[in-house]
Chimera marker file (.cmm) of the C-alpha trace (Angstrom):
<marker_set name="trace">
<marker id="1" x="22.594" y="-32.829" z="7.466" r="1" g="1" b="0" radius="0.5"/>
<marker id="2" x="24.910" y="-31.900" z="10.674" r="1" g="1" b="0" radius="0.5"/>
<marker id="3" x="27.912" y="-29.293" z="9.751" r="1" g="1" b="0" radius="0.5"/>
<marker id="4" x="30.236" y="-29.737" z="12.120" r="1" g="1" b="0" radius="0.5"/>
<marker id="5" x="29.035" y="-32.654" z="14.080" r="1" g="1" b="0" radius="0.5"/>
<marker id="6" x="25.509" y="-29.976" z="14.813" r="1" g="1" b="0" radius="0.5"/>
<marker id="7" x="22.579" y="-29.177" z="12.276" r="1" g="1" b="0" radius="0.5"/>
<marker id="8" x="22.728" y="-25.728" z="11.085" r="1" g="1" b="0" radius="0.5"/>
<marker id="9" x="19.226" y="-24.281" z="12.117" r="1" g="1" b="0" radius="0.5"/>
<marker id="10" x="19.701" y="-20.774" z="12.088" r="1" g="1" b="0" radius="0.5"/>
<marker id="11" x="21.260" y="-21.098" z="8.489" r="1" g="1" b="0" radius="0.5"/>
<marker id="12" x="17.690" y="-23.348" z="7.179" r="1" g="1" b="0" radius="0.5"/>
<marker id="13" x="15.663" y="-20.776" z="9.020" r="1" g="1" b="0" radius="0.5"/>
<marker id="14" x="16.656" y="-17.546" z="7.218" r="1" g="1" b="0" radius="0.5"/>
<marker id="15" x="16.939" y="-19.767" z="3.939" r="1" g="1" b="0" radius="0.5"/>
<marker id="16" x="13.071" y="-20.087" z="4.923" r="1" g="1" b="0" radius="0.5"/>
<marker id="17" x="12.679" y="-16.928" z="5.527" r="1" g="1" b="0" radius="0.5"/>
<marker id="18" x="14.291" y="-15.523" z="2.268" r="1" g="1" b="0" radius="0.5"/>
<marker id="19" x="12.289" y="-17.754" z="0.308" r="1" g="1" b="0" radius="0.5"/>
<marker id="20" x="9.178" y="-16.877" z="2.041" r="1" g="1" b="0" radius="0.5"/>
<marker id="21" x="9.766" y="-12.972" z="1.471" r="1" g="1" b="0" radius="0.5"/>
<marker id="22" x="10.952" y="-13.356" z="-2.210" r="1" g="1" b="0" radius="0.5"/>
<marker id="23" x="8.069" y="-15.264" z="-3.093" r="1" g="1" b="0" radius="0.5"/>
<marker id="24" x="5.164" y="-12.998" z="-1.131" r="1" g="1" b="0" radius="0.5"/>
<marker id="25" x="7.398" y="-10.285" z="-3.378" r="1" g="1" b="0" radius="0.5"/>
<marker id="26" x="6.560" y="-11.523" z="-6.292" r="1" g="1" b="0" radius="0.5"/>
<marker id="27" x="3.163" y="-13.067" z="-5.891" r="1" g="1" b="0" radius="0.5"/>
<marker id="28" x="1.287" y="-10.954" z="-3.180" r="1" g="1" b="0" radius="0.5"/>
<marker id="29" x="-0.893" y="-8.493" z="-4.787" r="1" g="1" b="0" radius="0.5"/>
<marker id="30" x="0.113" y="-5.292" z="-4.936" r="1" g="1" b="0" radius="0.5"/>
<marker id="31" x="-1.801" y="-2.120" z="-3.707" r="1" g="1" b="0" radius="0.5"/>
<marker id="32" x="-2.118" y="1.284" z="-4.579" r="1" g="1" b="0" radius="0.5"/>
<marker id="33" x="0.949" y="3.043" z="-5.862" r="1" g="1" b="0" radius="0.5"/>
<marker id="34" x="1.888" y="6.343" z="-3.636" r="1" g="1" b="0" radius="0.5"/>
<marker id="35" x="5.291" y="6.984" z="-5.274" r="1" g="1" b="0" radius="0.5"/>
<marker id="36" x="3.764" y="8.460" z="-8.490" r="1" g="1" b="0" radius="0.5"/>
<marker id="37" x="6.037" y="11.459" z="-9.891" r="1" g="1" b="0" radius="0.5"/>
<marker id="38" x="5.781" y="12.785" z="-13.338" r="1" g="1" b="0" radius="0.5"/>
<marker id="39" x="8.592" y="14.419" z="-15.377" r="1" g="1" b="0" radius="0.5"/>
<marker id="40" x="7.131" y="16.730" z="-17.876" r="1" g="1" b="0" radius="0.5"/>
<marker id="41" x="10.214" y="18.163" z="-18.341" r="1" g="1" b="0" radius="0.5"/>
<marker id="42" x="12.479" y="15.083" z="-19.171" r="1" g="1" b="0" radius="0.5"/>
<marker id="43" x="11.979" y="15.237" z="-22.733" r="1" g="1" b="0" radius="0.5"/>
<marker id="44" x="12.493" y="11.519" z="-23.434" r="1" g="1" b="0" radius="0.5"/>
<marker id="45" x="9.248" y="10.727" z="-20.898" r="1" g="1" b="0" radius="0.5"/>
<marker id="46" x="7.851" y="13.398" z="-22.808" r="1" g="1" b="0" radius="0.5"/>
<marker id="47" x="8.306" y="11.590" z="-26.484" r="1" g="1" b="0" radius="0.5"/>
<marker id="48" x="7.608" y="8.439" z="-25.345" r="1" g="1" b="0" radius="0.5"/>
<marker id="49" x="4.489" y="9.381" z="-23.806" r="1" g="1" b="0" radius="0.5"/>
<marker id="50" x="3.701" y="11.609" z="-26.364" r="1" g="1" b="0" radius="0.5"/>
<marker id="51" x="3.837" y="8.227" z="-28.771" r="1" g="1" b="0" radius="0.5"/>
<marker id="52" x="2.016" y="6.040" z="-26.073" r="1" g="1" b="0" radius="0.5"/>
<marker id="53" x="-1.327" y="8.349" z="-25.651" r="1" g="1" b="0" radius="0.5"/>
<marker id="54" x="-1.355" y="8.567" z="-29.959" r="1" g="1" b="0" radius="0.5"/>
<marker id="55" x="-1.484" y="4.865" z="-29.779" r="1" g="1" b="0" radius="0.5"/>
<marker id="56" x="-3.904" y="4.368" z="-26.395" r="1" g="1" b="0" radius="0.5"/>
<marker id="57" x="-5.747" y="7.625" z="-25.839" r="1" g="1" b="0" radius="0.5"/>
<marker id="58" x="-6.167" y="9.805" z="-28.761" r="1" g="1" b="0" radius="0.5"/>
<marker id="59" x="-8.814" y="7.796" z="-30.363" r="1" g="1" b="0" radius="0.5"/>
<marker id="60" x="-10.983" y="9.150" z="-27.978" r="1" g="1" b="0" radius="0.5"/>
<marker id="61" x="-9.347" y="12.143" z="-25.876" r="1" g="1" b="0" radius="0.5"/>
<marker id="62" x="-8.157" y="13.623" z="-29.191" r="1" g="1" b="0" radius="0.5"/>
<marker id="63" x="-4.496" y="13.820" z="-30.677" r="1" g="1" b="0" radius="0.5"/>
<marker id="64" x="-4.426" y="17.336" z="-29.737" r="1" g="1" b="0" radius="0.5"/>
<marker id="65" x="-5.793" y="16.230" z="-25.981" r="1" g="1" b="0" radius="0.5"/>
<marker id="66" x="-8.496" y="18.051" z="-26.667" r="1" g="1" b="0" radius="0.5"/>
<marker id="67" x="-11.662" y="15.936" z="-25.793" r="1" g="1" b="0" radius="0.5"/>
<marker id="68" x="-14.766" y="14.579" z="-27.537" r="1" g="1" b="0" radius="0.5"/>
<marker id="69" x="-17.313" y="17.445" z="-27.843" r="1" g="1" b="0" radius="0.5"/>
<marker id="70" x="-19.760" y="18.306" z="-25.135" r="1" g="1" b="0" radius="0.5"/>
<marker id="71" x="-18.016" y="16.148" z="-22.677" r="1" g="1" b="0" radius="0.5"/>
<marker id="72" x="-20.244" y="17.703" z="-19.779" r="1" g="1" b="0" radius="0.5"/>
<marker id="73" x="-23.150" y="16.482" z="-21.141" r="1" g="1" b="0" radius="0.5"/>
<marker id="74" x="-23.973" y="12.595" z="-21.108" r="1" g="1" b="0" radius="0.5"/>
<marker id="75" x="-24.687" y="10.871" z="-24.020" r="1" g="1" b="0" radius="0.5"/>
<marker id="76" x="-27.529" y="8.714" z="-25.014" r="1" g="1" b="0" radius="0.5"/>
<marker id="77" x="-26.065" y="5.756" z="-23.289" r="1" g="1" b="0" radius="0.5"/>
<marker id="78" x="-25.700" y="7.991" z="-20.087" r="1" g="1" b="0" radius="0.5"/>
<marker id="79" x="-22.191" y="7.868" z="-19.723" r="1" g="1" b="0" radius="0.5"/>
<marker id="80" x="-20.132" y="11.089" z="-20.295" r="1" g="1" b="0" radius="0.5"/>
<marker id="81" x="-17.711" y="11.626" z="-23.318" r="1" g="1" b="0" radius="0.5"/>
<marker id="82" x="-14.082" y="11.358" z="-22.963" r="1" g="1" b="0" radius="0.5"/>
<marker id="83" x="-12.868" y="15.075" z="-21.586" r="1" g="1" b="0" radius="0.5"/>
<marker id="84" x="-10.031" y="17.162" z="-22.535" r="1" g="1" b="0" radius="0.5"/>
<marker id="85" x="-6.429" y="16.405" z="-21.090" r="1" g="1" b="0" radius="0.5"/>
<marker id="86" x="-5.410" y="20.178" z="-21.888" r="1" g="1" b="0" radius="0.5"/>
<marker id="87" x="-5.526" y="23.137" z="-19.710" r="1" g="1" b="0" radius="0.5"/>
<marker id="88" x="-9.808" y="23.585" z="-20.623" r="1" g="1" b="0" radius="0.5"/>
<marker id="89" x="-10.100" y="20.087" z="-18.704" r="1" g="1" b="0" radius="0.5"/>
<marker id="90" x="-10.221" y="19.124" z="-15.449" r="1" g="1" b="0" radius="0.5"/>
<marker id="91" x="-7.205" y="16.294" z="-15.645" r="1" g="1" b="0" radius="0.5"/>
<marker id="92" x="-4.618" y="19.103" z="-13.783" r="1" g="1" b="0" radius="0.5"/>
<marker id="93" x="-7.312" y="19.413" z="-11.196" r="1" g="1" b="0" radius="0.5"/>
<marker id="94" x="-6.329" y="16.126" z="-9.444" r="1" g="1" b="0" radius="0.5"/>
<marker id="95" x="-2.569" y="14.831" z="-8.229" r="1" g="1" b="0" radius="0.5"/>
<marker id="96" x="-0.680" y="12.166" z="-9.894" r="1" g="1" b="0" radius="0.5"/>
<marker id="97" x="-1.489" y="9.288" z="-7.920" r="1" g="1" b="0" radius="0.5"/>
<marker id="98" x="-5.389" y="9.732" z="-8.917" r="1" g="1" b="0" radius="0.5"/>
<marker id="99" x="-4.762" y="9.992" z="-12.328" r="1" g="1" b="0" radius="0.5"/>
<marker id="100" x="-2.420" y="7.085" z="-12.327" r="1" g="1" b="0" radius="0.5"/>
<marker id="101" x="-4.774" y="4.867" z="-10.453" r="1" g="1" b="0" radius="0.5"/>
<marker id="102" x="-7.689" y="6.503" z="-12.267" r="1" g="1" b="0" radius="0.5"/>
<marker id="103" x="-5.810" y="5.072" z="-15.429" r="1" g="1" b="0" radius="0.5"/>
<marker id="104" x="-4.477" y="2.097" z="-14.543" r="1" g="1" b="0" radius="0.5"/>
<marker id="105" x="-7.735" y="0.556" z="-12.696" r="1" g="1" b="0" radius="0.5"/>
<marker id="106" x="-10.183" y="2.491" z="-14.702" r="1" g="1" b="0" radius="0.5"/>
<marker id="107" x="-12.563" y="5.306" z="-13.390" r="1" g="1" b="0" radius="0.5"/>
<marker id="108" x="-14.692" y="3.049" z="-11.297" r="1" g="1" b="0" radius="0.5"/>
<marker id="109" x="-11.772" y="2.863" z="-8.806" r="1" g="1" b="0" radius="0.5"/>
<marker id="110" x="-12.155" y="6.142" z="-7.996" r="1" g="1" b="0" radius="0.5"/>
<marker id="111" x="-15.947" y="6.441" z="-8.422" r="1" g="1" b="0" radius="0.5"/>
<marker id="112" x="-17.068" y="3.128" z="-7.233" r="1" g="1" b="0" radius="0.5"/>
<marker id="113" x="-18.220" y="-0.168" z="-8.937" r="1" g="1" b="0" radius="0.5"/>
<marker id="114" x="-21.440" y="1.062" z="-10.455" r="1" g="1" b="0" radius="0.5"/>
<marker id="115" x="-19.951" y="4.217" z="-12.930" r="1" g="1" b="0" radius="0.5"/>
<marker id="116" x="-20.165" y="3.314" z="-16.033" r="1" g="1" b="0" radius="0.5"/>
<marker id="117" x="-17.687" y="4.656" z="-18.327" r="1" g="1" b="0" radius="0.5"/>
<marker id="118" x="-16.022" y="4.189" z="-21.485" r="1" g="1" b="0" radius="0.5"/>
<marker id="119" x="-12.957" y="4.132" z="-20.335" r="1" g="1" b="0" radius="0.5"/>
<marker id="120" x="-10.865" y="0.981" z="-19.702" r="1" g="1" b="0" radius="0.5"/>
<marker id="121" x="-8.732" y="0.207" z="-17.297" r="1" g="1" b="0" radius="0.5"/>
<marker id="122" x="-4.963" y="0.064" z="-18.353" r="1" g="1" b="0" radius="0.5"/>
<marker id="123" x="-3.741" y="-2.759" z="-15.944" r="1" g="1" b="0" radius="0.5"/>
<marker id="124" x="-1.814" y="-5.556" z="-17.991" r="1" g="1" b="0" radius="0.5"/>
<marker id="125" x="-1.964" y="-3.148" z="-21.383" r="1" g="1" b="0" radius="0.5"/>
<marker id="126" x="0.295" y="-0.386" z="-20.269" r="1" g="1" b="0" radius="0.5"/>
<marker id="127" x="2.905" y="-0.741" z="-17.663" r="1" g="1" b="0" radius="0.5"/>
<marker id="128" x="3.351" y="1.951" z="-14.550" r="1" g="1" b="0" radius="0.5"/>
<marker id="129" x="6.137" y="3.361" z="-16.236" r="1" g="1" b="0" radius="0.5"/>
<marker id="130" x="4.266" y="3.707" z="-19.802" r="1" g="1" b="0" radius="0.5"/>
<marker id="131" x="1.449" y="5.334" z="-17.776" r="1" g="1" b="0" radius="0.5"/>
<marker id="132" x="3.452" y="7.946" z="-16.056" r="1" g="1" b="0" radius="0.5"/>
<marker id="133" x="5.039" y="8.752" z="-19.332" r="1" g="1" b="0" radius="0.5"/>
<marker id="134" x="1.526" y="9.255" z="-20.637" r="1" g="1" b="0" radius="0.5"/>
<marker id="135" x="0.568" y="11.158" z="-17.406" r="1" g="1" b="0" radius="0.5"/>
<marker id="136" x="4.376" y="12.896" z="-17.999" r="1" g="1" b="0" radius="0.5"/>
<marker id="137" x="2.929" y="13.852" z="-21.900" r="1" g="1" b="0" radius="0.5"/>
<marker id="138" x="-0.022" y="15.133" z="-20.796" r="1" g="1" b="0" radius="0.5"/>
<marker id="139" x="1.501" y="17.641" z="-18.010" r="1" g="1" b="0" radius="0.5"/>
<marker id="140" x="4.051" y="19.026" z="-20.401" r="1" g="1" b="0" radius="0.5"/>
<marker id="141" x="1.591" y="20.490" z="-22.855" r="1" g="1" b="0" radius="0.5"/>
<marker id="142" x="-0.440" y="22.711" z="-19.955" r="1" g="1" b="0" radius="0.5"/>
<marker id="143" x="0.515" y="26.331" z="-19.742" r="1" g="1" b="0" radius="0.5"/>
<marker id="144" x="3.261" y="27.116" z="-16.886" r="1" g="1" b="0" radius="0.5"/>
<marker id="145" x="0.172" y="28.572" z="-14.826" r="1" g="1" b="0" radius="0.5"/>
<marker id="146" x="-1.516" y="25.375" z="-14.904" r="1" g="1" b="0" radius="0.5"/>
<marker id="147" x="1.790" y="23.429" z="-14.110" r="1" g="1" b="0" radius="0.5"/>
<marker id="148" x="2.342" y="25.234" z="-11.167" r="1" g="1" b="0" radius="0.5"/>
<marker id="149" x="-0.930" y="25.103" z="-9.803" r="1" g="1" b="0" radius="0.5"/>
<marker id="150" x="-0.995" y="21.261" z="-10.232" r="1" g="1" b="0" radius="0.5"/>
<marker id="151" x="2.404" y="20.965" z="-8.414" r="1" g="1" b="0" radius="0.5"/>
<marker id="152" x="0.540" y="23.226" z="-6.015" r="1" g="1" b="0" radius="0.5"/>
<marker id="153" x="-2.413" y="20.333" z="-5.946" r="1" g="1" b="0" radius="0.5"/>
<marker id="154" x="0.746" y="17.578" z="-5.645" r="1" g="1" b="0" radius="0.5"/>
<marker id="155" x="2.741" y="19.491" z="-2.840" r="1" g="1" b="0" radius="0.5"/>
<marker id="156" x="-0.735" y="18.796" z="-0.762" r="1" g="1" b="0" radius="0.5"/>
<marker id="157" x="-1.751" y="15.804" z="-1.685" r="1" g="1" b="0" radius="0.5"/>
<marker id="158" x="1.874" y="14.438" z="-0.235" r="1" g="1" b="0" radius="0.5"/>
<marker id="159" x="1.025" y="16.313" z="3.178" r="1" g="1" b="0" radius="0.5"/>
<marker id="160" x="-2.114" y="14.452" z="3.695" r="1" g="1" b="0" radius="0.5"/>
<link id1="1" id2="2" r="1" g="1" b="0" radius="0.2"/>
<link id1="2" id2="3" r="1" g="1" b="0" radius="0.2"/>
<link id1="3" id2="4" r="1" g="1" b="0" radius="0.2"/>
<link id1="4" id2="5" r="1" g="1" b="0" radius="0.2"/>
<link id1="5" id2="6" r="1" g="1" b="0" radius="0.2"/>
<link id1="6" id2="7" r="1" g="1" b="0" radius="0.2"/>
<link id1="7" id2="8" r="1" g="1" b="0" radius="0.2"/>
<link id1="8" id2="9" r="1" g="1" b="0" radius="0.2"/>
<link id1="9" id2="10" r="1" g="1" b="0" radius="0.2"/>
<link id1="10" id2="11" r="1" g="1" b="0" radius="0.2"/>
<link id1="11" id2="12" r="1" g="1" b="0" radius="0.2"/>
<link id1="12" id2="13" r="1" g="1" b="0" radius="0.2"/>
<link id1="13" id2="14" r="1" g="1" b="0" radius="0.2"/>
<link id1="14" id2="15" r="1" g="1" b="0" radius="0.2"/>
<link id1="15" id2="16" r="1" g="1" b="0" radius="0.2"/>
<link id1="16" id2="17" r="1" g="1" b="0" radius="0.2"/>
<link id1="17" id2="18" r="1" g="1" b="0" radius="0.2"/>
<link id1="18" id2="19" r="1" g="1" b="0" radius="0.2"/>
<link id1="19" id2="20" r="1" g="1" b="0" radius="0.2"/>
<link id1="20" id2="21" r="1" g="1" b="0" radius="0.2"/>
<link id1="21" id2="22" r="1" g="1" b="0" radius="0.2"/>
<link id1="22" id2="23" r="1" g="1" b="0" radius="0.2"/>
<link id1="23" id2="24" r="1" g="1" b="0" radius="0.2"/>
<link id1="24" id2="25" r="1" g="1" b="0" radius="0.2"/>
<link id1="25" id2="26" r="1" g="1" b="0" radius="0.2"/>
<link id1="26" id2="27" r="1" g="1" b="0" radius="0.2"/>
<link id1="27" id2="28" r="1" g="1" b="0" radius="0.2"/>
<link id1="28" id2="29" r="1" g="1" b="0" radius="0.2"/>
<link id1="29" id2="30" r="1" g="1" b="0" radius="0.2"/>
<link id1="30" id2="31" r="1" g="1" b="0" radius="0.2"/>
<link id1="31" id2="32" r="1" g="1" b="0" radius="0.2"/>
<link id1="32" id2="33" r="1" g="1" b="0" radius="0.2"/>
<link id1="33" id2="34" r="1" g="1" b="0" radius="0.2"/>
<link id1="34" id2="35" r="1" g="1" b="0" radius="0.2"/>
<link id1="35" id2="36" r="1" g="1" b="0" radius="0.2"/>
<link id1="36" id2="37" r="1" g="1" b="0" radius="0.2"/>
<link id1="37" id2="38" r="1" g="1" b="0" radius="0.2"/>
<link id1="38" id2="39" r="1" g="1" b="0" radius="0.2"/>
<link id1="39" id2="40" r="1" g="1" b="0" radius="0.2"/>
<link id1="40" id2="41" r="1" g="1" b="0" radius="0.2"/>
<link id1="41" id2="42" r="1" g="1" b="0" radius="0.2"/>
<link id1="42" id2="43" r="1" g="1" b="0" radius="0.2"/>
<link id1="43" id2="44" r="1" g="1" b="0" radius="0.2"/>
<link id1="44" id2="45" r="1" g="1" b="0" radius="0.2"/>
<link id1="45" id2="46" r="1" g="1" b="0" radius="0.2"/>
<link id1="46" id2="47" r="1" g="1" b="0" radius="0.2"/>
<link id1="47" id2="48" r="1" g="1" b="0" radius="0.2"/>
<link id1="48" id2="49" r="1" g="1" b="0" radius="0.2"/>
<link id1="49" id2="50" r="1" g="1" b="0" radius="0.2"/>
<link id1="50" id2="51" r="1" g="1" b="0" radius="0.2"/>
<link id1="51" id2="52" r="1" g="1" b="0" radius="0.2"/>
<link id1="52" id2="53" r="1" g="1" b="0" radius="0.2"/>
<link id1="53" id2="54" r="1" g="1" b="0" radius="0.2"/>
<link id1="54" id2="55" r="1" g="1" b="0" radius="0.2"/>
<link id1="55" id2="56" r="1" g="1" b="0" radius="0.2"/>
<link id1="56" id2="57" r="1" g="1" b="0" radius="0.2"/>
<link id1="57" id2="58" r="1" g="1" b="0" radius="0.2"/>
<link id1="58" id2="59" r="1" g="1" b="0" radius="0.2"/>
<link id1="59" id2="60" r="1" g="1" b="0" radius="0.2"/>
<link id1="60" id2="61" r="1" g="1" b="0" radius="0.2"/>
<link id1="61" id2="62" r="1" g="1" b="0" radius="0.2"/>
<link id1="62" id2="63" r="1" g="1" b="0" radius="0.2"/>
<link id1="63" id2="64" r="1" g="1" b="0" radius="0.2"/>
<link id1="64" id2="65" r="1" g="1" b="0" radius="0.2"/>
<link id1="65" id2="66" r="1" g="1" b="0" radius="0.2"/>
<link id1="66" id2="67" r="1" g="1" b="0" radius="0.2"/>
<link id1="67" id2="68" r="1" g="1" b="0" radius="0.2"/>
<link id1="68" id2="69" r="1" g="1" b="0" radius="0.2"/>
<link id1="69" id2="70" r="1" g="1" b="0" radius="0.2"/>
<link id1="70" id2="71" r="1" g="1" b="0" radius="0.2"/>
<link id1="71" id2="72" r="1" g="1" b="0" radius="0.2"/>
<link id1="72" id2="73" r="1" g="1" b="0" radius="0.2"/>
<link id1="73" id2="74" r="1" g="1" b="0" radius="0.2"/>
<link id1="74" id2="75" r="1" g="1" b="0" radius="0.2"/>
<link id1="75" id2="76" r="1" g="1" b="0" radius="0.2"/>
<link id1="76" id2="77" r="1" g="1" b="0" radius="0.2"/>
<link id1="77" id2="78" r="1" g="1" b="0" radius="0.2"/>
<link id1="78" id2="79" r="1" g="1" b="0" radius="0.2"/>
<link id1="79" id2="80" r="1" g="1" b="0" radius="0.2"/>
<link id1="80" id2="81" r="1" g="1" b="0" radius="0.2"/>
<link id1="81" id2="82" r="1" g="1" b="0" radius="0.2"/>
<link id1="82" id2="83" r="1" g="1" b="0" radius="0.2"/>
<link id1="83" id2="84" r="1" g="1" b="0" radius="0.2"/>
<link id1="84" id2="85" r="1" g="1" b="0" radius="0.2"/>
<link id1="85" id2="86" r="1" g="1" b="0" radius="0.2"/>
<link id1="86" id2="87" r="1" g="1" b="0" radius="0.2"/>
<link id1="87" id2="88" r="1" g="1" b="0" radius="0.2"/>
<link id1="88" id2="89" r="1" g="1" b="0" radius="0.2"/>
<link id1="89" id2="90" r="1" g="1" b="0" radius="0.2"/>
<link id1="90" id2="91" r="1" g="1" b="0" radius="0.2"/>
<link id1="91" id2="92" r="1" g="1" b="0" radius="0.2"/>
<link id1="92" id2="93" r="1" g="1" b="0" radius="0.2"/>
<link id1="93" id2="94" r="1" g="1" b="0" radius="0.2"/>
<link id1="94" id2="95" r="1" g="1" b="0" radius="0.2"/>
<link id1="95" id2="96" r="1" g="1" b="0" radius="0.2"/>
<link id1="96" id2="97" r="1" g="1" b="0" radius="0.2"/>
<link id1="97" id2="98" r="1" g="1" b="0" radius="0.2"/>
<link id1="98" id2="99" r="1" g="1" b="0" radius="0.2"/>
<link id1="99" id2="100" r="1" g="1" b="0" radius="0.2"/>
<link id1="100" id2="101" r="1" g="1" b="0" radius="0.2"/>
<link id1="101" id2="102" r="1" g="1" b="0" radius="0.2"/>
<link id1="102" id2="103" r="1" g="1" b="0" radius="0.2"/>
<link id1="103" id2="104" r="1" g="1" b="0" radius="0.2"/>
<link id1="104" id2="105" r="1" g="1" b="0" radius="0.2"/>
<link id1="105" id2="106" r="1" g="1" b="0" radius="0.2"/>
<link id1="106" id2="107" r="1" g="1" b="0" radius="0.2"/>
<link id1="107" id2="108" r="1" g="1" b="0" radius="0.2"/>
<link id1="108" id2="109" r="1" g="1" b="0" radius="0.2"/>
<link id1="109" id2="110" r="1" g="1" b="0" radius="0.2"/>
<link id1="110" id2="111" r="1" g="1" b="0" radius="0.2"/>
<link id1="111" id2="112" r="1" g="1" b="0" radius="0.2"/>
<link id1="112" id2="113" r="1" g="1" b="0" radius="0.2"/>
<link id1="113" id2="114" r="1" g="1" b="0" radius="0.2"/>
<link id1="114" id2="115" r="1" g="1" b="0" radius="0.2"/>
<link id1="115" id2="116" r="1" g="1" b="0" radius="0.2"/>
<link id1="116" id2="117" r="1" g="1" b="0" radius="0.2"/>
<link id1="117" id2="118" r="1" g="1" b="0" radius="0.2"/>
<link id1="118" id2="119" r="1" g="1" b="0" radius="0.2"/>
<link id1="119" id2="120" r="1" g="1" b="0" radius="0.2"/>
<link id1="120" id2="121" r="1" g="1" b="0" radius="0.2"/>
<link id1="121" id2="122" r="1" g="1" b="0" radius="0.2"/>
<link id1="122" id2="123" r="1" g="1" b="0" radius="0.2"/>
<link id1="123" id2="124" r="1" g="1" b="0" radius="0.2"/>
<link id1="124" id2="125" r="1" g="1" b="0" radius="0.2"/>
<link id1="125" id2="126" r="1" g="1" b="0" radius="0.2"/>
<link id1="126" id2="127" r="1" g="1" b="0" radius="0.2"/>
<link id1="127" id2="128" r="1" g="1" b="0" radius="0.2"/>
<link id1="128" id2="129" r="1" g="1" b="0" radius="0.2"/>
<link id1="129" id2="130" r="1" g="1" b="0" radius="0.2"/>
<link id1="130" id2="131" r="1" g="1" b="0" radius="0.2"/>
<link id1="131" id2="132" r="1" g="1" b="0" radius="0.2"/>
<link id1="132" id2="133" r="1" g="1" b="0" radius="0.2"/>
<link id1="133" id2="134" r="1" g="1" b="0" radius="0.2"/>
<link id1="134" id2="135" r="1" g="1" b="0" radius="0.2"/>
<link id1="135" id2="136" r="1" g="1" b="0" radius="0.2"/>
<link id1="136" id2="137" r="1" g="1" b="0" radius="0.2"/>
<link id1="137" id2="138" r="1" g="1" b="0" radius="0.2"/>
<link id1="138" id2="139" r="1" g="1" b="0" radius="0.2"/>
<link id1="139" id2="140" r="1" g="1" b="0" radius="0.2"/>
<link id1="140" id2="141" r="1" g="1" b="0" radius="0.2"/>
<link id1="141" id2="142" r="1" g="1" b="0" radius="0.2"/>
<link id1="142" id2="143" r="1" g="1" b="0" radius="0.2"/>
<link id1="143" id2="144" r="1" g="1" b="0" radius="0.2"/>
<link id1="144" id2="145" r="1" g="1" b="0" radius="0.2"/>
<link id1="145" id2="146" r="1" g="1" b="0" radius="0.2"/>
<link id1="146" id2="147" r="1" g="1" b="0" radius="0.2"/>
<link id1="147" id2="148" r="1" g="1" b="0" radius="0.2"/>
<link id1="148" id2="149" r="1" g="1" b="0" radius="0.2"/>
<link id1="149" id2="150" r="1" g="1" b="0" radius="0.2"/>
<link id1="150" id2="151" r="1" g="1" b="0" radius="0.2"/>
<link id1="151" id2="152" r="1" g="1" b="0" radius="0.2"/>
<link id1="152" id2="153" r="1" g="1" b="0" radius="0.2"/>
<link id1="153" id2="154" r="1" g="1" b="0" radius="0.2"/>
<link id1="154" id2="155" r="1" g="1" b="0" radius="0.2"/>
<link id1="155" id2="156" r="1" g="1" b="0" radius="0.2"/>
<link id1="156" id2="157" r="1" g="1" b="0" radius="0.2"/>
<link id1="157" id2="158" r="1" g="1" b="0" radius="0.2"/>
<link id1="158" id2="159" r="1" g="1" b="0" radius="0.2"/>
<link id1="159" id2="160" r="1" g="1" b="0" radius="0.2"/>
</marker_set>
């Protein structure tokens, strides 16, 4: 089709190109997240995470985020109970992107293939935002010591 008496290429061409980009958007599979923030103090995060890890985690890390017992020692199956969330864990110990991709993809994706755990992965049941408000949950019930000493563990993780 001519406009103009001339065919408008440059006009086809980033049509083309918009459609290419929208749909590589929307299909292309996505990678690691590296924006993770959590917001233990934004009290609606807070509740509705709060109400998300009753329904999705509790049943095995506890409704007071306390753990199954002995969770340093395996079971008879060889794989290790579910641990505490609260301060006597080891959750605060690692930044939020970990423990987002640690929840989303499961614990093999940070341990490799071969770990066998009990814990699923969360990809397609929970979205990222229902995760971090999990993730936001679980923050705002650790003593202001071990707050600031995980936003001491995020401040450096975001300078590697």
């Amino acid at each position: 089709m001519a406009l103009f008496g001339r065919t408008p290429i440059p006009l086809y061409a980033a049509a083309l190109l918009l459609g290419t980009l929208l749909v590589y958007e929307l299909y292309a599979p996505k990678g690691e997240r590296t924006d993770i923030a959590l917001y233990p103090d934004d009290l609606q995060m807070v509740d509705d995470g709060k109400k998300l890890y009753a329904e999705h985690c509790a049943s095995c890390h506890g409704p007071n985020l306390a753990g199954e017992n002995n969770w340093r020692e395996r079971k008879a199956n060889g794989r290790l109970p579910a641990p505490p969330h609260d301060e006597t864990g080891h959750t605060w110990h690692h930044d939020s992107r970990a423990l987002f991709n640690m929840t989303k993809h499961g614990p093999q994706y940070v341990a490799g293939a071969d770990y066998q755990s009990d814990m699923p992965a969360f990809e397609g049941v929970l979205t990222d935002r229902e995760i971090v408000q999990i993730l936001s949950y679980i923050k705002s019930t650790w003593p202001e010591n071990v707050r600031a000493t995980h936003d001491e563990i995020e401040r450096r993780a975001k300078v590697k």
